[in-house]
N, CA, C and O atoms as a GROMACS GRO file, in nm:
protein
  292
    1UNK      N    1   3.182  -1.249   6.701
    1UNK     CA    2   3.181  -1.275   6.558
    1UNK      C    3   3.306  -1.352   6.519
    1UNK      O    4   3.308  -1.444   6.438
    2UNK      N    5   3.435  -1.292   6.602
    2UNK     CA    6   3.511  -1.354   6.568
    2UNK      C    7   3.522  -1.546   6.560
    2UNK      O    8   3.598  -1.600   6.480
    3UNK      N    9   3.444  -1.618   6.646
    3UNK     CA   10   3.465  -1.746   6.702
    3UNK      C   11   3.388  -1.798   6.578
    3UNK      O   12   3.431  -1.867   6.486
    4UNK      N   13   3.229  -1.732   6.604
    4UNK     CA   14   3.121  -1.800   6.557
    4UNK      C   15   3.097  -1.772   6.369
    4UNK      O   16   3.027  -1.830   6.286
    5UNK      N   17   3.186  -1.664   6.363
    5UNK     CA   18   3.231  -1.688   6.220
    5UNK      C   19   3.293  -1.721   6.126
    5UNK      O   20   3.267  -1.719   6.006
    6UNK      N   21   3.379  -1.753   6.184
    6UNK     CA   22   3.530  -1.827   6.141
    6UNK      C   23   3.608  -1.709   6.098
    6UNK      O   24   3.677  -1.727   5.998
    7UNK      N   25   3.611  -1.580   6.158
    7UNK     CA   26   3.699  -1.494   6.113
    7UNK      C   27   3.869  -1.491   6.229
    7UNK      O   28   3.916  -1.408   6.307
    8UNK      N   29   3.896  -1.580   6.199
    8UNK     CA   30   4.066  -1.618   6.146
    8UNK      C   31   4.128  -1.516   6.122
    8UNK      O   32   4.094  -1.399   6.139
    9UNK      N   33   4.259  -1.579   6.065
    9UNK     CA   34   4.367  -1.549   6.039
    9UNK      C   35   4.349  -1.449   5.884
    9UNK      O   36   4.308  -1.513   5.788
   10UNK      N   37   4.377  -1.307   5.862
   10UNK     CA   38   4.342  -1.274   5.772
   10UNK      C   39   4.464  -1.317   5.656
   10UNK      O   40   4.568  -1.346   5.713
   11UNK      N   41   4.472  -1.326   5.528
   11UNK     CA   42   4.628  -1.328   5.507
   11UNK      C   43   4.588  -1.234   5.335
   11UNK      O   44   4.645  -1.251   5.227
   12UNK      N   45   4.499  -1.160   5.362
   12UNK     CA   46   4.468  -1.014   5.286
   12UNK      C   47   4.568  -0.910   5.341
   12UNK      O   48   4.578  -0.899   5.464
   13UNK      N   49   4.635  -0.840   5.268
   13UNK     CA   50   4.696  -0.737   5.335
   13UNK      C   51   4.668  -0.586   5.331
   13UNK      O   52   4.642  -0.536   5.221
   14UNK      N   53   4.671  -0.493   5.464
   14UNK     CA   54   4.616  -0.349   5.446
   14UNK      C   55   4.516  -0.416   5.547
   14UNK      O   56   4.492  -0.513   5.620
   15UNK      N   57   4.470  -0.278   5.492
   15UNK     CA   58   4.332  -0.211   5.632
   15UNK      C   59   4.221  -0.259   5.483
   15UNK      O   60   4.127  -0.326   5.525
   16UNK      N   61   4.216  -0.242   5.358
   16UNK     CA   62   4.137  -0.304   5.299
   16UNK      C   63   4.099  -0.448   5.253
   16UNK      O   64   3.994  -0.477   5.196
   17UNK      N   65   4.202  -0.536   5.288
   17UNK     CA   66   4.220  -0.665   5.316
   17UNK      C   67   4.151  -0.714   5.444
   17UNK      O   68   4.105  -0.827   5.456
   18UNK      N   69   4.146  -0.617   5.544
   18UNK     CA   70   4.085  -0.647   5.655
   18UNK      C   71   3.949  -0.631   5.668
   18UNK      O   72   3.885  -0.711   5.736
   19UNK      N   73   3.889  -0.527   5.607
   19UNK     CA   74   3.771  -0.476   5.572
   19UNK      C   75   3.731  -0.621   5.471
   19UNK      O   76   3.634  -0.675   5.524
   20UNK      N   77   3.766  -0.686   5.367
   20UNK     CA   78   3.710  -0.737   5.257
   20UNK      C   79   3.702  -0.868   5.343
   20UNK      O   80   3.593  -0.924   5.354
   21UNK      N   81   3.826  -0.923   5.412
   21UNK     CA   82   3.782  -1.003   5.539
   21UNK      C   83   3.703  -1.010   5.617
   21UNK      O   84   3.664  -1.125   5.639
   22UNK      N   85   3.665  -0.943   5.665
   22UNK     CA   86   3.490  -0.930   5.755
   22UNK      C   87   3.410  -0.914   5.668
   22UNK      O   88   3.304  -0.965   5.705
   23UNK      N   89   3.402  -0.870   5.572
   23UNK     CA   90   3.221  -0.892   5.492
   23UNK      C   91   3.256  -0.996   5.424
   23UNK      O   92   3.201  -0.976   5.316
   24UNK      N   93   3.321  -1.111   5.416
   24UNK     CA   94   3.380  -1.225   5.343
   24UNK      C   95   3.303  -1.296   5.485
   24UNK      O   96   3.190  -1.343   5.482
   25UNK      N   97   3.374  -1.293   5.584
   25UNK     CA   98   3.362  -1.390   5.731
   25UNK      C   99   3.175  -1.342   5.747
   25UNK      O  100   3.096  -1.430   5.780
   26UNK      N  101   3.130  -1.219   5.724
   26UNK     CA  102   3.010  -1.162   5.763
   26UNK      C  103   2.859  -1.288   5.670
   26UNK      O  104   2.768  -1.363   5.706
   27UNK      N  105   2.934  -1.225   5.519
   27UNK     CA  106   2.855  -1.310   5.411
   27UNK      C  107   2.851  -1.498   5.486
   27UNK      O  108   2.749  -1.552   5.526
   28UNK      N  109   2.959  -1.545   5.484
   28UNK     CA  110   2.965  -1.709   5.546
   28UNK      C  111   2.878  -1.687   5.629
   28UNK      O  112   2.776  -1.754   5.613
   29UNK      N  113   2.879  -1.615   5.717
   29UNK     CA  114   2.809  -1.696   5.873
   29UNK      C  115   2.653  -1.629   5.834
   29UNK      O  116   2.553  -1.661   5.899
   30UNK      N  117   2.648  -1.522   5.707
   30UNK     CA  118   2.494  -1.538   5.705
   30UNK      C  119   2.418  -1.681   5.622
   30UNK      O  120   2.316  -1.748   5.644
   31UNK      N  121   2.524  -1.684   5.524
   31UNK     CA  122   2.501  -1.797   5.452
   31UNK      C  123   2.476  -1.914   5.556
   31UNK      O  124   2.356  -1.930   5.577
   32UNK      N  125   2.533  -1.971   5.603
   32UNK     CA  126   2.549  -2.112   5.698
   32UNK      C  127   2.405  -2.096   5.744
   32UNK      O  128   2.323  -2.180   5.709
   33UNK      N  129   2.358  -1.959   5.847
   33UNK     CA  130   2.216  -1.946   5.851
   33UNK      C  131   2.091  -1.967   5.796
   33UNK      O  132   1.989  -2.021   5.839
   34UNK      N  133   2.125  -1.908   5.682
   34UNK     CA  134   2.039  -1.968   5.580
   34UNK      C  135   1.995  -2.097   5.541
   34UNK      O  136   1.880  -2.142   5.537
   35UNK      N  137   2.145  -2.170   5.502
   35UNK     CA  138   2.105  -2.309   5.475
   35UNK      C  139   2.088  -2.377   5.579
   35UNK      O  140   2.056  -2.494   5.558
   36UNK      N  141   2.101  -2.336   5.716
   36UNK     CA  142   2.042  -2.426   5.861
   36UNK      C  143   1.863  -2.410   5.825
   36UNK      O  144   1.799  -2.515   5.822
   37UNK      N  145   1.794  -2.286   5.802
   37UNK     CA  146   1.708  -2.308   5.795
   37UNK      C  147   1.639  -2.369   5.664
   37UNK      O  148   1.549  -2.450   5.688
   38UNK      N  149   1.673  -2.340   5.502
   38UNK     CA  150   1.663  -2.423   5.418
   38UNK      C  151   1.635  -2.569   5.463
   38UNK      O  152   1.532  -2.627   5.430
   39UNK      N  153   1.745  -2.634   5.548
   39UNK     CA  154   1.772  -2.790   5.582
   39UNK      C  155   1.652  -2.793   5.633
   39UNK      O  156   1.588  -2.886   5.585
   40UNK      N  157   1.568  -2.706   5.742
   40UNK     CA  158   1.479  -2.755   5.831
   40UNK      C  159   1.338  -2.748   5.704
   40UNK      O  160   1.234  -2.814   5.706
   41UNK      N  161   1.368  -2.677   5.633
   41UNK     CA  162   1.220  -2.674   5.558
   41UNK      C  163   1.240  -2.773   5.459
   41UNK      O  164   1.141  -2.810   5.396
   42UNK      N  165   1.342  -2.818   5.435
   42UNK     CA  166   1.352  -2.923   5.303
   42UNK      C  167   1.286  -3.100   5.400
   42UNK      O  168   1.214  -3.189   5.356
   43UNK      N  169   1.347  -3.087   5.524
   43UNK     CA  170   1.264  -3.203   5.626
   43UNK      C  171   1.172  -3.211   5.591
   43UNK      O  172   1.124  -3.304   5.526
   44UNK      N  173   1.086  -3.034   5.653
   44UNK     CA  174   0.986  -3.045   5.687
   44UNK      C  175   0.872  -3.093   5.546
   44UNK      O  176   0.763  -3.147   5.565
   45UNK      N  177   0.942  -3.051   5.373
   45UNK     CA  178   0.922  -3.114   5.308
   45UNK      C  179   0.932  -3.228   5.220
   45UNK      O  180   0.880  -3.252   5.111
   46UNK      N  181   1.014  -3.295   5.295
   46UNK     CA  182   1.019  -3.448   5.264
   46UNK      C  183   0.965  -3.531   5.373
   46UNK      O  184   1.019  -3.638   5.400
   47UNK      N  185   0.850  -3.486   5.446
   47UNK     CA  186   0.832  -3.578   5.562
   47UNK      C  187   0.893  -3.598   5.653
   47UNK      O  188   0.860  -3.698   5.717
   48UNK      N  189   1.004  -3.519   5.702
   48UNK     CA  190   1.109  -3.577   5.819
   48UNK      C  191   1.058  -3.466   5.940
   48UNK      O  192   1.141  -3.395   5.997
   49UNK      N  193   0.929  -3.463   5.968
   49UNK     CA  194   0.943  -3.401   6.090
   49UNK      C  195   1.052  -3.372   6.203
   49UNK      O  196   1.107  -3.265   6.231
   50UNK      N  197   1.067  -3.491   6.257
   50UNK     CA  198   1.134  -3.519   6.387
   50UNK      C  199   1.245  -3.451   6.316
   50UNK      O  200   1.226  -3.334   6.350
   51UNK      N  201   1.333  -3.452   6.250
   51UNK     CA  202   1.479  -3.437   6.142
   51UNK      C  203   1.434  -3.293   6.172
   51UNK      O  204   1.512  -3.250   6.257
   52UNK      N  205   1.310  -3.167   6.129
   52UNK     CA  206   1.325  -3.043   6.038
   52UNK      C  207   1.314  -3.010   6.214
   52UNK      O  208   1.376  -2.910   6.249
   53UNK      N  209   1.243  -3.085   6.321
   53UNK     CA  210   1.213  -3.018   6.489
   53UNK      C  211   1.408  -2.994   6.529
   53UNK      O  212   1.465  -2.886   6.544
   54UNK      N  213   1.476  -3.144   6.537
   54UNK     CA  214   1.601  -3.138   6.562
   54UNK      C  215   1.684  -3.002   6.521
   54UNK      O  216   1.741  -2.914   6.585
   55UNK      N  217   1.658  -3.035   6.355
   55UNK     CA  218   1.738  -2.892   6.297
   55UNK      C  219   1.738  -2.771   6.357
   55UNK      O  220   1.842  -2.722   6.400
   56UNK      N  221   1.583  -2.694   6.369
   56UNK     CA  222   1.554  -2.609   6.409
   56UNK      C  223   1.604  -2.597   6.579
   56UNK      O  224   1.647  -2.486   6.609
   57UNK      N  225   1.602  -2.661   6.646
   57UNK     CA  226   1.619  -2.676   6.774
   57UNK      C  227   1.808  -2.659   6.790
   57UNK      O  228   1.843  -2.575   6.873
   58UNK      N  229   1.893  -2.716   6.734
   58UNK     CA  230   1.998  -2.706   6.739
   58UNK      C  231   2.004  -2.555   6.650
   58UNK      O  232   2.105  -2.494   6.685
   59UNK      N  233   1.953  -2.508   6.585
   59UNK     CA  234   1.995  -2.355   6.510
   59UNK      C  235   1.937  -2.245   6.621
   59UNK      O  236   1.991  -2.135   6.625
   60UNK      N  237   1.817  -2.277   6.720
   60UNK     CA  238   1.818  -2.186   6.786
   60UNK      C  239   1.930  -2.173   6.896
   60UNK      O  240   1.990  -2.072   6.935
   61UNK      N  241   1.942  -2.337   6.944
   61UNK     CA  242   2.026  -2.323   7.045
   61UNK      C  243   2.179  -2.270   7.035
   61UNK      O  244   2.237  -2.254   7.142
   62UNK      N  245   2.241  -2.245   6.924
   62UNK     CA  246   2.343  -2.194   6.830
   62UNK      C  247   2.338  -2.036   6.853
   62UNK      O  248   2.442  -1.973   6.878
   63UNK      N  249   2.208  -1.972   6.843
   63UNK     CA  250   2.166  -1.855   6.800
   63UNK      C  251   2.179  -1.832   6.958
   63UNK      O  252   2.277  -1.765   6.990
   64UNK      N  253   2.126  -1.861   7.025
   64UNK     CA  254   2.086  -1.844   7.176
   64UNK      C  255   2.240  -1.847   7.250
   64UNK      O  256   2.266  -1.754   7.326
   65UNK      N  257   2.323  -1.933   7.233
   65UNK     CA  258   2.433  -1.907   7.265
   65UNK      C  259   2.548  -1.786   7.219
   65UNK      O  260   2.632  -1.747   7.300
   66UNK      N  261   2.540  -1.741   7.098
   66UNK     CA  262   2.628  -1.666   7.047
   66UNK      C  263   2.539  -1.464   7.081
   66UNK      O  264   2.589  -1.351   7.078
   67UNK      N  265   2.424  -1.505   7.102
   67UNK     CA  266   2.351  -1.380   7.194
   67UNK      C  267   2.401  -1.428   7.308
   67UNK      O  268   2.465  -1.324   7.326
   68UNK      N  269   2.434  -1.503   7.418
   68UNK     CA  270   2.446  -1.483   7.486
   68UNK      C  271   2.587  -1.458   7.536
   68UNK      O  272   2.607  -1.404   7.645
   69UNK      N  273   2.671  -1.492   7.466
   69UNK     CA  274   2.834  -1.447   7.421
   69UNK      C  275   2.904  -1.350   7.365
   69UNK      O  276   3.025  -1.328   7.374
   70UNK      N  277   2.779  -1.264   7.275
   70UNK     CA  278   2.804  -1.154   7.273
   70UNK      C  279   2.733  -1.079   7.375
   70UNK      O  280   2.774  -0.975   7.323
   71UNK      N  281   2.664  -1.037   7.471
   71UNK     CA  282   2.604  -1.020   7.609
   71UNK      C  283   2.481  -0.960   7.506
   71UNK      O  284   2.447  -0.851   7.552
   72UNK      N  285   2.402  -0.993   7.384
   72UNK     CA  286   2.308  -0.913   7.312
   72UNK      C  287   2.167  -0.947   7.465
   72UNK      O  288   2.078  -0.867   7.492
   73UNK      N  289   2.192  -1.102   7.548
   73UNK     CA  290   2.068  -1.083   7.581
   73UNK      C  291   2.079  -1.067   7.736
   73UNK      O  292   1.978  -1.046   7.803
   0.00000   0.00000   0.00000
């Protein structure tokens, strides 16, 4: 989580600074998800096939790597 979320350098201070830091870093990297797939359906509705296949293909391969970096698979 740490790499693939951008959870950094905290400069919150405390153990509740650290806590508000990970569901801060948690929220981003769900967000970014989201709009990877948004992007592929907005292709897929403007006609850009090939564009919404690419998208999707680079978000799995993203997904597929960070399971496999955290040992999930």
């Amino acid at each position: 989580m740490k790499a693939d979320g951008l959870l950094g350098r905290n400069f919150l201070k405390g153990m509740a600074g650290d806590a508000i830091n990970a569901i801060l870093c948690g929220a981003g990297h769900n967000m970014r998800k989201i709009l990877a797939r948004l992007r592929a359906l907005l292709y897929l509705l403007t006609g850009n096939a090939w564009e919404a296949l690419q998208s999707l293909c680079r978000h799995l391969e993203v997904l597929r790597f960070h399971q496999e970096a955290s040992g999930a698979i």
